[in-house]
Z-matrix of the N, CA and C atoms (Angstrom, degrees):
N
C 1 1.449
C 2 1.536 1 108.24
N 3 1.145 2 120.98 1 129.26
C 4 1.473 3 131.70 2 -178.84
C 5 1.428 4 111.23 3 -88.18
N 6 1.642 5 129.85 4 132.76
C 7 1.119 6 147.08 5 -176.74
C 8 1.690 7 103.16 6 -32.79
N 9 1.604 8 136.08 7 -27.54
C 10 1.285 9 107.97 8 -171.00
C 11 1.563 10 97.65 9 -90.49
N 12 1.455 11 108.11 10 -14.58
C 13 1.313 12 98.71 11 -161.51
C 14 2.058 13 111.12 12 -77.87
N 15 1.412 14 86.71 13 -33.05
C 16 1.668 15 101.48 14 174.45
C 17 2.058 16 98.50 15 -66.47
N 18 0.822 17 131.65 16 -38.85
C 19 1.199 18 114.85 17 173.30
C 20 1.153 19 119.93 18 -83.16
N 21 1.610 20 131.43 19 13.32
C 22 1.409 21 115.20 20 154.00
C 23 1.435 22 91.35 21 -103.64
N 24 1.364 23 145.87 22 -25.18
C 25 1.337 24 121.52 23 -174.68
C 26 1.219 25 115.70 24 -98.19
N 27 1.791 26 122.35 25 17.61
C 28 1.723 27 125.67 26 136.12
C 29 1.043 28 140.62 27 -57.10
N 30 1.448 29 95.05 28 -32.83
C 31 1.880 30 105.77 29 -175.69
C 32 1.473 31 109.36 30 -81.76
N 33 1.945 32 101.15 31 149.70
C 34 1.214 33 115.43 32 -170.25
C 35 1.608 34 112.08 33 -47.38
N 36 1.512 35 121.24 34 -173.28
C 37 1.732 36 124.43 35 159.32
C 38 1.367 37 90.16 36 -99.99
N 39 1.631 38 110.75 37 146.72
C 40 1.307 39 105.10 38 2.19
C 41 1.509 40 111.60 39 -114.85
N 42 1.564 41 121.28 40 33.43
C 43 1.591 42 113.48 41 155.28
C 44 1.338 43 141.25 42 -67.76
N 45 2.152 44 93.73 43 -19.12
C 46 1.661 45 90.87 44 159.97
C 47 1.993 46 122.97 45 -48.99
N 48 1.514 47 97.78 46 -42.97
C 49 1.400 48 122.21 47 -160.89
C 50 1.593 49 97.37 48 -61.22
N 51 1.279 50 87.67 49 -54.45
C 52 2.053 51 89.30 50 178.14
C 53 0.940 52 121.77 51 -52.49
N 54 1.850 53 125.35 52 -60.91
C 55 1.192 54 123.02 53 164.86
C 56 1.439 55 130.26 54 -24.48
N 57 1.321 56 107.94 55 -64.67
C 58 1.460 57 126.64 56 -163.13
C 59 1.871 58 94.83 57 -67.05
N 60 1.049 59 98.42 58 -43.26
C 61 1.815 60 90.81 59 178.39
C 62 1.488 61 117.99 60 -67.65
N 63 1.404 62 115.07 61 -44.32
C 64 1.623 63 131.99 62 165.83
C 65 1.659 64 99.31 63 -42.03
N 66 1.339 65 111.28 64 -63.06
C 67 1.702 66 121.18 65 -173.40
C 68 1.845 67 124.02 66 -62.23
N 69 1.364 68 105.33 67 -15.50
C 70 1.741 69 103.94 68 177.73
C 71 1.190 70 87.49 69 -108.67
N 72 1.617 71 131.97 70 -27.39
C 73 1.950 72 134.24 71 -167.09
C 74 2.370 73 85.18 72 -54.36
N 75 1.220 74 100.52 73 -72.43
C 76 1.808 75 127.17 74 159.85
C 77 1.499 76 98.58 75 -4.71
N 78 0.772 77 112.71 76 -73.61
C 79 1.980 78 140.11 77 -157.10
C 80 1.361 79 99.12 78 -62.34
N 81 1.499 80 108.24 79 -59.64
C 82 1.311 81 114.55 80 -173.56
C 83 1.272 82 111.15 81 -74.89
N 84 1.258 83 127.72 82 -59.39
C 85 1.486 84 119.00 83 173.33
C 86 1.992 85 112.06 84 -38.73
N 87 0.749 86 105.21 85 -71.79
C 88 1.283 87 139.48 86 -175.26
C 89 1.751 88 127.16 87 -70.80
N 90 1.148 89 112.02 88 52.45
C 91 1.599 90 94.17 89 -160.91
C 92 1.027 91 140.44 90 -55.34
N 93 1.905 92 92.27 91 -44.94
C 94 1.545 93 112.01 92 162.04
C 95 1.391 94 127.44 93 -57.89
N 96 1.355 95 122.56 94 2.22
C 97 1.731 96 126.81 95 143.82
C 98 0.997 97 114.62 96 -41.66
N 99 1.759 98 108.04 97 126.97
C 100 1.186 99 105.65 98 159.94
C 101 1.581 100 100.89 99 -140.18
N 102 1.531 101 99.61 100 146.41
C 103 1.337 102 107.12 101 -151.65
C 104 2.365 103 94.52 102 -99.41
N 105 1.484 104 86.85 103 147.85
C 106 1.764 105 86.04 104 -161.26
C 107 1.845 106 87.17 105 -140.48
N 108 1.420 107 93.02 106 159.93
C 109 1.917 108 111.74 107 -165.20
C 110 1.940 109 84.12 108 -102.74
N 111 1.383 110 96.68 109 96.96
C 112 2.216 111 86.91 110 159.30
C 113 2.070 112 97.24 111 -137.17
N 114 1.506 113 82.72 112 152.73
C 115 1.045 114 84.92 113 178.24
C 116 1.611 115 131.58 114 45.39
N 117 1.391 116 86.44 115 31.52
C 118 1.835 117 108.46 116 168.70
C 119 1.803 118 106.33 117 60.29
N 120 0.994 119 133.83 118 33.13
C 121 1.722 120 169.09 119 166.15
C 122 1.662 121 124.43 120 -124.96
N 123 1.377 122 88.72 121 140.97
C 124 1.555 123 96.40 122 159.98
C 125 1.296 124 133.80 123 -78.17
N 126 0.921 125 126.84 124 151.91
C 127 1.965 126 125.81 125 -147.79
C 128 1.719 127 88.57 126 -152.94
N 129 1.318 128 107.99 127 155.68
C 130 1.616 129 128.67 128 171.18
C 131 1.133 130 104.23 129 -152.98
N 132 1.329 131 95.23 130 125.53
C 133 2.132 132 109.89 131 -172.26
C 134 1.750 133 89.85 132 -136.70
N 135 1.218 134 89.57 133 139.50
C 136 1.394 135 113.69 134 162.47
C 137 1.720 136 136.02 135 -134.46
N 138 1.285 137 118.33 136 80.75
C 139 0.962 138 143.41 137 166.71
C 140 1.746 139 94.74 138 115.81
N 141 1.323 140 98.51 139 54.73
C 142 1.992 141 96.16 140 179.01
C 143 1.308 142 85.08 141 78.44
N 144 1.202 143 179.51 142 2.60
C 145 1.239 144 142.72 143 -161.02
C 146 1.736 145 87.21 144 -143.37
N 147 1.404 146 93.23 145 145.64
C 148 1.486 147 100.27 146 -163.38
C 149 1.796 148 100.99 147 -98.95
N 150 1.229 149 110.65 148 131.19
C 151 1.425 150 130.30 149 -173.03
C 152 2.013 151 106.91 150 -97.09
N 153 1.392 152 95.12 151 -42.35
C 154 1.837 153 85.60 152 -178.74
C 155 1.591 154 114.25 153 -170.20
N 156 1.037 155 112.91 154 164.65
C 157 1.419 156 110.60 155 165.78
C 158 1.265 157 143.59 156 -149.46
N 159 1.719 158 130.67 157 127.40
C 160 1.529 159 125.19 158 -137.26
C 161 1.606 160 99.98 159 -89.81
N 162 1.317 161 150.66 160 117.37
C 163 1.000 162 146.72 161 178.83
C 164 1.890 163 125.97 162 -111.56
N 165 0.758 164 137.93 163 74.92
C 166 1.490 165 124.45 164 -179.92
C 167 1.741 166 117.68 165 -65.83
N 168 1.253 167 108.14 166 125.79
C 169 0.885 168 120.76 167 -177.25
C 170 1.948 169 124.11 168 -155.30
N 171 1.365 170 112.44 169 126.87
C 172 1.275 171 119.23 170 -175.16
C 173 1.573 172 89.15 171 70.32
N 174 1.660 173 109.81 172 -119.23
C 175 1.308 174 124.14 173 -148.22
C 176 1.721 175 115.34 174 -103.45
N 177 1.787 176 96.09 175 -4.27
C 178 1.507 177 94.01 176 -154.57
C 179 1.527 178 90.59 177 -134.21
N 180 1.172 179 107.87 178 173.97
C 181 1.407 180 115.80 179 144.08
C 182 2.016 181 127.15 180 -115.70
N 183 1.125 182 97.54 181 151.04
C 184 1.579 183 105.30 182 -165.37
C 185 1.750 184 91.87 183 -119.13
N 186 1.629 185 85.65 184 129.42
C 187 1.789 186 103.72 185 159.73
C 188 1.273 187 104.43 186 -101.06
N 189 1.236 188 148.74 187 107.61
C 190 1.448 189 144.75 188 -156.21
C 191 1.582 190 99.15 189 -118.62
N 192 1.639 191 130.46 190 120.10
C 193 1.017 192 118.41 191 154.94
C 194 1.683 193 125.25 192 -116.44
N 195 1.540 194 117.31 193 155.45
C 196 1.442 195 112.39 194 -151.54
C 197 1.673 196 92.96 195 -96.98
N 198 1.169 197 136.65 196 3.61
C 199 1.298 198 127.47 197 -158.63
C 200 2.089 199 96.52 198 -133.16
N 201 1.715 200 93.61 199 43.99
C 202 1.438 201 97.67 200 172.49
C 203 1.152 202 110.69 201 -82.13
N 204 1.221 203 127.97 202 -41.06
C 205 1.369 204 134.16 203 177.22
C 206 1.357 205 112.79 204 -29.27
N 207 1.317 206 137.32 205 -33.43
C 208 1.275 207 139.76 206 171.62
C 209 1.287 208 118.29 207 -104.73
N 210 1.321 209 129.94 208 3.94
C 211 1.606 210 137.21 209 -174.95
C 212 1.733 211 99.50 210 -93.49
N 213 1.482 212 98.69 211 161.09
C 214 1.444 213 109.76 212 177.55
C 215 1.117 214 111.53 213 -134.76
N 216 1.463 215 129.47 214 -19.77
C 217 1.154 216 126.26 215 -164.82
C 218 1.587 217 114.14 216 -99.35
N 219 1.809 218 100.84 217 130.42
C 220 1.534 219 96.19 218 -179.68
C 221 1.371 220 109.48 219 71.73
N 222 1.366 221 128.20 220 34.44
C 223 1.715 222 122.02 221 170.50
C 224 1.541 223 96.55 222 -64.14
N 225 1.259 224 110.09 223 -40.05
C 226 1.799 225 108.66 224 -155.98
C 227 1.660 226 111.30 225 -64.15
N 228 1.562 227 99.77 226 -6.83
C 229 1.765 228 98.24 227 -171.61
C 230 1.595 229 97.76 228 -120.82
N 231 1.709 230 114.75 229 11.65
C 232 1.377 231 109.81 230 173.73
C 233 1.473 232 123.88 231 -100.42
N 234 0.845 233 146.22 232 152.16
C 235 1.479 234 142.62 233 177.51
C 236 1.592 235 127.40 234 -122.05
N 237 1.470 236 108.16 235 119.67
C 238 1.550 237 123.91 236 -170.71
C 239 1.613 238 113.45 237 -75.50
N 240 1.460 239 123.98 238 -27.75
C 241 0.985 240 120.68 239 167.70
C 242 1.313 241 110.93 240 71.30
N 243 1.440 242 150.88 241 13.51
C 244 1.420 243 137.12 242 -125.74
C 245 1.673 244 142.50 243 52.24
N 246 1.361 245 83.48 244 -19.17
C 247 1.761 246 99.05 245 -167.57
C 248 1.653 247 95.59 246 -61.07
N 249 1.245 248 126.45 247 -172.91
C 250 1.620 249 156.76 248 -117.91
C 251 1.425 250 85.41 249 -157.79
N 252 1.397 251 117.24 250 -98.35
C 253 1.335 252 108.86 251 -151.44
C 254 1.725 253 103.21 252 -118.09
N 255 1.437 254 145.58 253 -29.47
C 256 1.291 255 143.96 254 156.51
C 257 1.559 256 115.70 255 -50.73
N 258 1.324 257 111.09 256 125.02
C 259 1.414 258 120.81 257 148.52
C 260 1.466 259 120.64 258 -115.69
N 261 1.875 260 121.22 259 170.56
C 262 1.098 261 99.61 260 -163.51
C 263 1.484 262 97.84 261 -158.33
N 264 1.478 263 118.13 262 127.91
C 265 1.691 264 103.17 263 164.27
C 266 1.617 265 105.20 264 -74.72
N 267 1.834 266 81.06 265 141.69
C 268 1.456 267 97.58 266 178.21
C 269 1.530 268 108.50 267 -110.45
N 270 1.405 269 117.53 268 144.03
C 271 1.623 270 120.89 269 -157.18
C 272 1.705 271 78.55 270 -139.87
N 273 1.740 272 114.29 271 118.54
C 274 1.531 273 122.83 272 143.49
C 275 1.539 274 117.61 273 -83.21
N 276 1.381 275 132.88 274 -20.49
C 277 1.245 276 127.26 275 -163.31
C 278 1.745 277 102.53 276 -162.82
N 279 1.581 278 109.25 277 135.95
C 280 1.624 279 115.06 278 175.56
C 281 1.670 280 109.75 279 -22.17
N 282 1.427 281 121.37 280 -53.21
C 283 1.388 282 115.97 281 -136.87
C 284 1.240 283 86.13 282 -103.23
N 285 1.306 284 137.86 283 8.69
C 286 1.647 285 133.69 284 154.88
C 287 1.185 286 107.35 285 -58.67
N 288 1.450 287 132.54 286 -65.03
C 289 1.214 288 115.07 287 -175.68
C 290 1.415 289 149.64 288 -54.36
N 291 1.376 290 112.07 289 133.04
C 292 1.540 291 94.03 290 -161.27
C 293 1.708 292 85.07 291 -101.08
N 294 1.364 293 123.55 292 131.36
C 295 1.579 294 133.91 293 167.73
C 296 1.675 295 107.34 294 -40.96
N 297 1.625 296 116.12 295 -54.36
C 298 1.269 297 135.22 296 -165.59
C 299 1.745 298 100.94 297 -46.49
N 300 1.533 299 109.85 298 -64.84
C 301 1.509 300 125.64 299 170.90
C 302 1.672 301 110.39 300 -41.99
N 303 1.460 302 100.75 301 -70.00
C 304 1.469 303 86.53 302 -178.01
C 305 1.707 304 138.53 303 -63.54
N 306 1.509 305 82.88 304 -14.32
C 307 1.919 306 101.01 305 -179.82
C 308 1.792 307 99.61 306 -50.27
N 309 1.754 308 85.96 307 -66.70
C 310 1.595 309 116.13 308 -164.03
C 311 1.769 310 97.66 309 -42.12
N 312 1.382 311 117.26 310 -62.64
C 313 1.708 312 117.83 311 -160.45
C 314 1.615 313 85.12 312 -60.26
N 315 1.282 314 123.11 313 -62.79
C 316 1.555 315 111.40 314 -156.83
C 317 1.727 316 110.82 315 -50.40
N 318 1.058 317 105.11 316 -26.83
C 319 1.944 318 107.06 317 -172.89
C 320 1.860 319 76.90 318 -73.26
N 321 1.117 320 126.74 319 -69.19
C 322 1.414 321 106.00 320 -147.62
C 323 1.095 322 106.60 321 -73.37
N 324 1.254 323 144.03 322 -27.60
C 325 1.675 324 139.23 323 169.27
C 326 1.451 325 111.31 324 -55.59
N 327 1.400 326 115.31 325 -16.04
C 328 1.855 327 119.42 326 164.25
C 329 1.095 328 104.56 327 -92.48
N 330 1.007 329 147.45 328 1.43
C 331 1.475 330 144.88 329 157.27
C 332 1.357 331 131.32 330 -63.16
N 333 1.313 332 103.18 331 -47.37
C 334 1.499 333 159.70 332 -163.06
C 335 1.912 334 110.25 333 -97.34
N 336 1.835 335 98.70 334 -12.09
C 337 1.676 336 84.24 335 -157.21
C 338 1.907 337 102.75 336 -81.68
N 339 1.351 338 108.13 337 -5.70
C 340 2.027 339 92.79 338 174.87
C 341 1.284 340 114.97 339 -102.38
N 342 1.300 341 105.22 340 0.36
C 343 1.423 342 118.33 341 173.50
C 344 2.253 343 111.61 342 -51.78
N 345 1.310 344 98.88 343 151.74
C 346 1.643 345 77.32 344 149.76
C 347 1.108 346 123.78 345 -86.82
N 348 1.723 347 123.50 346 179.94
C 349 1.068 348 154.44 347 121.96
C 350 1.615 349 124.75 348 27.52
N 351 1.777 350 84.32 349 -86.72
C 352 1.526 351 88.62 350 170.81
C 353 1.382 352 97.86 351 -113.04
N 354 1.171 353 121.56 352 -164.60
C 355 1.439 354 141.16 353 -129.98
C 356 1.935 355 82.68 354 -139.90
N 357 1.564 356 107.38 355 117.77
C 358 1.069 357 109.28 356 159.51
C 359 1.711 358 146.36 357 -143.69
């Protein structure tokens, strides 16, 4: 088992549950994901270039992607948090997630993945 994978199956329920559903939802969309341990988090890069990242924290879990700056879809269910250039669906519980939402952002954050950062 590889370090990102042991840190989604450390965390309490029900963010193990989220994770692990967030992480095959990933897989399946996405095959050529491959999921990597940085900065003590789970990460998904596809072809070197990093597509997203699964974070638990406080109450929720965050799918955070860095290439929002150019996305459109679903801003209203994403969250900036203060940040600059990452936004992120935030999931408190399994049955929050809607598959449809997360399908949709992950196709366009691969669209988006050689792009920069910000938007220029």
């Amino acid at each position: 088992m590889n370090p990102a994978e042991t840190y989604i199956l450390s965390q309490p329920e029900p963010f193990r549950s989220i994770l692990l559903h967030i992480q095959f939802k990933i897989q399946a969309v996405v095959p050529k994901a491959e999921m990597r341990f940085k900065y003590k988090i789970s990460f998904f890069y596809v072809d070197d270039r990093p597509l997203c990242y699964l974070n638990q924290s406080k109450d929720y879990v965050d799918v955070a992607f860095w290439h929002s700056a150019h996305m459109s879809k679903h801003l209203d269910k994403m969250e900036a948090a203060g940040r600059k250039v990452v936004r992120s669906l935030r999931y408190r519980d399994l049955e929050a997630i809607d598959d449809t939402v997360l399908t949709e952002v992950l196709e366009e954050a691969l669209v988006y993945i050689d792009k920069s950062f910000y938007k220029k």
